[in-house]
Steps between C-alpha positions, in 0.01 A plus 500: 500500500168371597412210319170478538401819353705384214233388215603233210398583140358129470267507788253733567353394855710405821368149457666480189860628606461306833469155201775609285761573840408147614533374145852664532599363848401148391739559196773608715486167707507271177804681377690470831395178560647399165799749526538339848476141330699622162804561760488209766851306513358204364394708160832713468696162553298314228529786276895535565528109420336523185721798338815334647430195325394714189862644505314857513640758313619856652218752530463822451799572732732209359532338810561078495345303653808433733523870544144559585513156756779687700280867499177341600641326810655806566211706441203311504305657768501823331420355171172321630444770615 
């Protein structure tokens, strides 16, 4: 597909598609720079402290929090992912 022949219902001029793609790109950065920041260790272990000394109740899939502590070291990689 050729994207450049590909023309936006909001913009009627290539300067104004070329504004709204960098508009986009800039978005993209925030969000994985806060995704990025959202998932560092230092968050996820902050987070994990506070609903362990909540006593967090079972999700969605009924899982404790002793159950889920044994999963997550087992699959944690895939889950951050």
């Amino acid at each position: 597909m050729n994207l450049n022949s590909h023309r936006s219902p909001c913009c009627d001029s290539d300067e104004q598609r070329s504004a709204v793609n960098n508009t986009s790109n800039e978005y993209n950065q925030t969000d994985r720079g806060l995704m990025a920041r959202v998932l560092s260790n230092h968050n996820i272990g902050a987070a994990w402290q506070h609903v362990k000394r909540n006593k967090g109740a079972a999700g969605i899939d009924n899982m404790s929090i002793e159950e889920f502590n044994h999963f997550a070291k087992l699959h944690w990689l895939g889950i951050k992912q």
